[in-house]
Backbone as a chain_set.jsonl record, in Angstrom:
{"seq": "XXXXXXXXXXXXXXXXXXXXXXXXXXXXXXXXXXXXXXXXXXXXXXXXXXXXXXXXXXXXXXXXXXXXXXXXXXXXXXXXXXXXXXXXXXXXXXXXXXXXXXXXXXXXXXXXXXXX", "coords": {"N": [[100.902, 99.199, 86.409], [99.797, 96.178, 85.812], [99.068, 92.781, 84.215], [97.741, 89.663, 84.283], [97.304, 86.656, 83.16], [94.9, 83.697, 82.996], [94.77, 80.221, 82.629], [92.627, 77.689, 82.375], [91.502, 74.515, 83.098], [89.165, 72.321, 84.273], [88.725, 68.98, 85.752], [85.691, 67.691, 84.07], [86.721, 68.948, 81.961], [85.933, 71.062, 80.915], [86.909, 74.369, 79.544], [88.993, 77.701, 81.075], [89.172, 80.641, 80.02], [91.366, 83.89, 81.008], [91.912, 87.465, 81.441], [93.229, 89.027, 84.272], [93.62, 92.674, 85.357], [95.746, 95.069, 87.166], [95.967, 97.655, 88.415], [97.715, 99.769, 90.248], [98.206, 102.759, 93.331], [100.155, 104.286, 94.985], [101.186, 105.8, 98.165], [103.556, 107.965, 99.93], [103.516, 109.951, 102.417], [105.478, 111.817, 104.258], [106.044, 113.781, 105.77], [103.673, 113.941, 107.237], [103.448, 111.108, 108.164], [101.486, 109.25, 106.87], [100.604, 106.883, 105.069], [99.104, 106.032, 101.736], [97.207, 103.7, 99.632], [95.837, 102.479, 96.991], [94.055, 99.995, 94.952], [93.204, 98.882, 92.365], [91.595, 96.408, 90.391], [90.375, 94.547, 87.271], [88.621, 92.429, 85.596], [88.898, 90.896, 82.564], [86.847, 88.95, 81.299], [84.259, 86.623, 82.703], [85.638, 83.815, 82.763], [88.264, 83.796, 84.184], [90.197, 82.812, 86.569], [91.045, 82.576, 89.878], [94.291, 81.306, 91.572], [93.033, 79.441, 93.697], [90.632, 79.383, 93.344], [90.422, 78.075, 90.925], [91.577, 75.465, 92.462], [89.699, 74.814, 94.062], [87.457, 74.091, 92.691], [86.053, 76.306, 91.773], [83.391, 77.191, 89.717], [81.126, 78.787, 89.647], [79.073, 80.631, 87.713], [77.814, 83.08, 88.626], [79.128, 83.209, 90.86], [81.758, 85.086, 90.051], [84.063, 87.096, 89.223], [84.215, 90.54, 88.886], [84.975, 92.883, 89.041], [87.249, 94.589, 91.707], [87.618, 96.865, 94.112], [90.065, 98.489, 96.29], [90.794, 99.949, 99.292], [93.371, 101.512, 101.497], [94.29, 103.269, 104.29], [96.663, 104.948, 106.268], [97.859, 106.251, 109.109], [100.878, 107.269, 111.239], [100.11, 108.22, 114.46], [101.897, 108.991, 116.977], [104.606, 107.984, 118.49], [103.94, 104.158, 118.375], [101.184, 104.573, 118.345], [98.603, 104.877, 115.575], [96.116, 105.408, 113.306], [94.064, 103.603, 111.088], [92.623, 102.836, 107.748], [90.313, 100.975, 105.748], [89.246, 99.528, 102.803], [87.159, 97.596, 100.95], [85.581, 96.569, 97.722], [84.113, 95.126, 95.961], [82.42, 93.404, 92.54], [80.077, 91.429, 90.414], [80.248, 89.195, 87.683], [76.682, 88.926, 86.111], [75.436, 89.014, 87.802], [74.129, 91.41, 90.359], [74.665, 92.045, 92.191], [76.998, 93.341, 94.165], [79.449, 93.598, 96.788], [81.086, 94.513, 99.788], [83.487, 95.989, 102.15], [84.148, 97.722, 105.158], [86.833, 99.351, 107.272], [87.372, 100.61, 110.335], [90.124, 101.372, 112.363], [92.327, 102.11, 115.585], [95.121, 100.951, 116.559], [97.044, 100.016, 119.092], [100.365, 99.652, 120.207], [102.517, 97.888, 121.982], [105.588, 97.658, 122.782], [106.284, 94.372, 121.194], [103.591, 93.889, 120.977], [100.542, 94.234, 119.598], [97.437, 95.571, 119.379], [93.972, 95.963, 118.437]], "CA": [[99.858, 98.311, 85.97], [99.849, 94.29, 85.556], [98.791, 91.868, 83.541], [97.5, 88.493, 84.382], [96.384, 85.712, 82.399], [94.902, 82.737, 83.57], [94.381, 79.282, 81.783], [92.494, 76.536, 83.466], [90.787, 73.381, 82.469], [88.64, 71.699, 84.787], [88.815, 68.011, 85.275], [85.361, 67.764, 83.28], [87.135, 69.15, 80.075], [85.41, 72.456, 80.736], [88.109, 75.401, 80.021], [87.965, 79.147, 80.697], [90.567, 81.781, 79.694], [90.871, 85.098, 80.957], [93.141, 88.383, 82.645], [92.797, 90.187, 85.474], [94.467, 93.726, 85.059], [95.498, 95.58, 88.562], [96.313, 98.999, 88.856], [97.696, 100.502, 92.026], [98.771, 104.196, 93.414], [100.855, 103.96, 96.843], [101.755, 107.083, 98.087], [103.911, 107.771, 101.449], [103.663, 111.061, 102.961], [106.708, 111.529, 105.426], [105.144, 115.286, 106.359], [102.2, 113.651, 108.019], [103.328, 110.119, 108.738], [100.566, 108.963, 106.258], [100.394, 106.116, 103.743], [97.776, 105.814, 101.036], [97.235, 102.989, 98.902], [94.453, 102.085, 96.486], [94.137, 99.089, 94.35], [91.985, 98.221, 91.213], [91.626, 95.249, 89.421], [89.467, 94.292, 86.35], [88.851, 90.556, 85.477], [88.11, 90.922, 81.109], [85.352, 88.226, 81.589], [84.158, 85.214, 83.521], [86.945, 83.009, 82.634], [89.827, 84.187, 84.925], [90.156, 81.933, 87.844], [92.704, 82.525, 90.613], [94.558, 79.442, 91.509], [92.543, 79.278, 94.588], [89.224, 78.942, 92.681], [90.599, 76.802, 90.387], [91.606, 74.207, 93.221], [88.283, 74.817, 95.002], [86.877, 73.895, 91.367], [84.231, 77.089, 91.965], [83.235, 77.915, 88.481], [79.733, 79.585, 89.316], [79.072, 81.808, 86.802], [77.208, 83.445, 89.429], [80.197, 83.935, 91.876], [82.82, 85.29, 88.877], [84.696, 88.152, 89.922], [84.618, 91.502, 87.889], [86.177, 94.365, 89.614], [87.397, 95.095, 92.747], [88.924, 98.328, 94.11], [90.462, 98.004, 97.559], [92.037, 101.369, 99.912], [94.11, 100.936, 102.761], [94.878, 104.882, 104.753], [96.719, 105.038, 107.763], [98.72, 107.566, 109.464], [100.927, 107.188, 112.509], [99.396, 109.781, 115.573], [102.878, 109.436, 117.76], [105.132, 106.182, 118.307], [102.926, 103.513, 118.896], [100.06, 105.061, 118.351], [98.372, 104.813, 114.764], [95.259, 105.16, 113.308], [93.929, 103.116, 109.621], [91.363, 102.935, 107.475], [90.536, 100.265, 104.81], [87.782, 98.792, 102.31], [87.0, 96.779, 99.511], [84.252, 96.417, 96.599], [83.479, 93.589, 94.328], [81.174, 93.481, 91.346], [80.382, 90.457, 89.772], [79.599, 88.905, 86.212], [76.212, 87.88, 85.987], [74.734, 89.348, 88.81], [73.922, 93.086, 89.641], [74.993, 91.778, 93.398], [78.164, 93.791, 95.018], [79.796, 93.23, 98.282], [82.282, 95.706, 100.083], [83.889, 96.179, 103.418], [84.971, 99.092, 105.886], [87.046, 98.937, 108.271], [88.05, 102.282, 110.831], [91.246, 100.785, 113.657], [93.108, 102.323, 116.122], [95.541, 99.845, 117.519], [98.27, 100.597, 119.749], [101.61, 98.808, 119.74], [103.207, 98.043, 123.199], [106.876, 96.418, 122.525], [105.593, 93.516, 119.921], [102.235, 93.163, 121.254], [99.869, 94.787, 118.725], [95.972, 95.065, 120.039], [93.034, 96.484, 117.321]], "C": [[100.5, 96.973, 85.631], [98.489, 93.649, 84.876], [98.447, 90.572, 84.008], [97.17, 87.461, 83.394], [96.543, 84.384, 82.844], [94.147, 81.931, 82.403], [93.907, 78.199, 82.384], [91.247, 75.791, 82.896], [90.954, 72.647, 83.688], [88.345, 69.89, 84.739], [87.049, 67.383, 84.361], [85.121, 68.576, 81.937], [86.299, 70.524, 79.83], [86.943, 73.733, 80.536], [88.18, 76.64, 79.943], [89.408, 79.598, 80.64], [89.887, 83.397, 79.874], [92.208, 85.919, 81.516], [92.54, 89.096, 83.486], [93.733, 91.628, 85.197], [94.379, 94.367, 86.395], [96.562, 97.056, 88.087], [96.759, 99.372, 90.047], [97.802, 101.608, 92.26], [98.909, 103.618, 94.864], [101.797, 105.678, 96.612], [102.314, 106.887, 100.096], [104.238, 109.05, 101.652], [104.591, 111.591, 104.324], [106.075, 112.748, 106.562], [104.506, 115.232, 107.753], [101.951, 112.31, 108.748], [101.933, 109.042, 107.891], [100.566, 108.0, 105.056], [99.31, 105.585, 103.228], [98.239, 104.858, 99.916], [95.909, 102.484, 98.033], [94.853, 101.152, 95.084], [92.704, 99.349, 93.514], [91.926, 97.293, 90.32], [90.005, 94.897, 88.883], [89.789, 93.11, 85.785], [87.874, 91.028, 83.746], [87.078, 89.815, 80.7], [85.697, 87.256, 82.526], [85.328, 84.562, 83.819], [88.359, 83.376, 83.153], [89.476, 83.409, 86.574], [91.534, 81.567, 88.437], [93.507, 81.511, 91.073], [93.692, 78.709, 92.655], [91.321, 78.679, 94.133], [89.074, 77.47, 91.528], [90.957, 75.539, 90.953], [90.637, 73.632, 93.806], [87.447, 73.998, 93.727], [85.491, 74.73, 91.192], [84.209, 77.409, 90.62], [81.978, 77.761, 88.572], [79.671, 80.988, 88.452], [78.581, 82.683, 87.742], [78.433, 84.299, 90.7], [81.794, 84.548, 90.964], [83.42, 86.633, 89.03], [84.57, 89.453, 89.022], [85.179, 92.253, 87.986], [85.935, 94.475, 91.115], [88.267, 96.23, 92.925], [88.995, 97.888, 95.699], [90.883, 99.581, 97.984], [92.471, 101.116, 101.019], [94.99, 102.741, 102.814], [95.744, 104.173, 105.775], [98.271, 106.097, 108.294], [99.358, 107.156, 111.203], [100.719, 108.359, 113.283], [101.23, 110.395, 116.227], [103.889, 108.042, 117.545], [104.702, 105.643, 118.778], [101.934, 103.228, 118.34], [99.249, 105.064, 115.925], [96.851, 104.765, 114.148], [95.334, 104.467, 111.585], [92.571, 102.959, 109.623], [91.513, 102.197, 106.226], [89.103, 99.656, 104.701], [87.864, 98.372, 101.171], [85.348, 96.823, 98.971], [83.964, 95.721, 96.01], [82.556, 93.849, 93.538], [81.842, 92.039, 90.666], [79.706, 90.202, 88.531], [78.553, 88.181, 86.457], [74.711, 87.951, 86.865], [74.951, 90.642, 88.989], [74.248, 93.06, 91.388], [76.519, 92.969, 93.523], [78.028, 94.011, 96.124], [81.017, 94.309, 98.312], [82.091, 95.405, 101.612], [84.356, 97.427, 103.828], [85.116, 98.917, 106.602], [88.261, 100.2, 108.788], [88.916, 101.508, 112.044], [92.085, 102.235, 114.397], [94.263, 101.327, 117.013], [96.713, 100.729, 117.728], [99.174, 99.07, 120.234], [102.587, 99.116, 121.117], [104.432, 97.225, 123.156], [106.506, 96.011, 120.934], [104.169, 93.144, 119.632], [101.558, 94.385, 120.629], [98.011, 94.611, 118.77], [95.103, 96.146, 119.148], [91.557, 96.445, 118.11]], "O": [[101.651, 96.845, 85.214], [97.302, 93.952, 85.001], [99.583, 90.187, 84.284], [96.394, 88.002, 82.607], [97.616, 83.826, 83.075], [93.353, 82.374, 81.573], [94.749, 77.581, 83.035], [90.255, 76.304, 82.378], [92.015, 72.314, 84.217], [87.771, 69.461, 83.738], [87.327, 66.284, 83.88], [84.154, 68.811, 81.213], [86.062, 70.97, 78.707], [87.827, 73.827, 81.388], [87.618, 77.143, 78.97], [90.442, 79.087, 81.07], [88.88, 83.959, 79.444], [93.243, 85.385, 81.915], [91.465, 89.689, 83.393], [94.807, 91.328, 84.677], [93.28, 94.384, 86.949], [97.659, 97.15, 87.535], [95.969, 99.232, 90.981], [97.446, 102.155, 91.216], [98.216, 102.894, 95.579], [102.46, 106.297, 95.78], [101.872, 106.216, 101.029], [105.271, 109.434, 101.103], [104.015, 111.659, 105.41], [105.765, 112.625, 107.747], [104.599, 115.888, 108.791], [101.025, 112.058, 109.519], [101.529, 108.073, 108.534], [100.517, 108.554, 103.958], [98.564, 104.834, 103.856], [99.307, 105.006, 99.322], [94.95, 102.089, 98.696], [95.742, 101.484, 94.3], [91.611, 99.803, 93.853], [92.37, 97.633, 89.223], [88.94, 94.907, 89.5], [90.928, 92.739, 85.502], [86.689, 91.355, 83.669], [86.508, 89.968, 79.619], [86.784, 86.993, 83.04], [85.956, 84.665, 84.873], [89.4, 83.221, 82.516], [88.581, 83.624, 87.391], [92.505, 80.898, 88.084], [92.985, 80.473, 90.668], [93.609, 77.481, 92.612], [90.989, 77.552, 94.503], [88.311, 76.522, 91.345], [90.788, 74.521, 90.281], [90.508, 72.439, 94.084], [86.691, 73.13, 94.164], [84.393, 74.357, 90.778], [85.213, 78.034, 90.279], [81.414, 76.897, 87.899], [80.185, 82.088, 88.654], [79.406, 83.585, 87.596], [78.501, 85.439, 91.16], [82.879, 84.29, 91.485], [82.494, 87.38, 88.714], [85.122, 89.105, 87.978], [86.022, 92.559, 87.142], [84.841, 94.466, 91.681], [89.257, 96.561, 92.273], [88.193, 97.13, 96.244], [91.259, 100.364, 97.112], [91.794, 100.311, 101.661], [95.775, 103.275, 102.03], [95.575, 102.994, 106.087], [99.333, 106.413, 107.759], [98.631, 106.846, 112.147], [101.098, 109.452, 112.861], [101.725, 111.515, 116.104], [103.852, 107.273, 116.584], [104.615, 105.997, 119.954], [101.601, 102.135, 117.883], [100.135, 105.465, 115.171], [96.253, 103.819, 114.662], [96.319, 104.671, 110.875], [91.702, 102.919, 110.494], [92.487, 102.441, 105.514], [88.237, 99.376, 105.529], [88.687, 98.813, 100.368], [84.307, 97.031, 99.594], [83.131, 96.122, 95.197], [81.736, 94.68, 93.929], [82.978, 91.616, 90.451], [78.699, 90.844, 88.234], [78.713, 87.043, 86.9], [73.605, 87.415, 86.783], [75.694, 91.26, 88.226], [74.06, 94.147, 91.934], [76.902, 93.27, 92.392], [77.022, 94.461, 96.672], [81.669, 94.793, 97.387], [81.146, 94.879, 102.199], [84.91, 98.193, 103.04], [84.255, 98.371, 107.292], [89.299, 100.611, 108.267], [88.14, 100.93, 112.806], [92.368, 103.233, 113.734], [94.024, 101.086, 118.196], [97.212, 101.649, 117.079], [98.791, 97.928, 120.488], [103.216, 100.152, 121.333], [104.317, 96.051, 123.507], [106.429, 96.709, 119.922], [103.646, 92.511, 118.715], [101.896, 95.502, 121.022], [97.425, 93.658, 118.258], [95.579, 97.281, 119.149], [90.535, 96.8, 117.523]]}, "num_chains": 1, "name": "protein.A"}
């Protein structure tokens, strides 16, 4: 587990303070060729703004991050050959809105050339 804390004052003299806290578990299964990873992070209110947001100057209360969990599977089949699996969640402050992704790949790996 980690710690964040972010401090940021907006050039109209607005300023928000906050942490994000991230959790992970990474696991690598040699057995099966299989690595699992899952992420969680919790933003302790509004006021945590990544440096990205803070350059963008987004401070919508509306778009304010609260928790995301993330997973990322994937297992190689043979050499080459691989399949993965990965998604994300958001929840935000403010709003009863959440967004998420899934995403199922097989790409195969010829030399360096890598096609999904």
């Amino acid at each position: 587990m980690d710690i964040n804390r972010a401090d940021t004052q907006f050039d109209n003299q607005h300023s928000f303070h906050g942490y994000q806290w991230r959790t992970q578990y990474i696991k690598d299964i040699p057995e099966t060729n299989t690595n699992i990873a899952v992420s969680y992070y919790r933003y302790t209110n509004d006021g945590y703004f990544s440096f990205n947001e803070a350059n963008t100057r987004n401070w919508n209360y509306n778009s304010r991050q609260k928790s995301e969990i993330q997973f990322n599977i994937s297992q190689t089949i043979f050499d080459g050959v691989s399949l993965y699996a990965s998604g994300s969640q958001q929840d935000y402050w403010g709003i009863t809105r959440k967004t998420g992704i899934s995403l199922l790949g097989f790409p195969v790996s010829n030399g360096e050339l890598v096609t999904a």
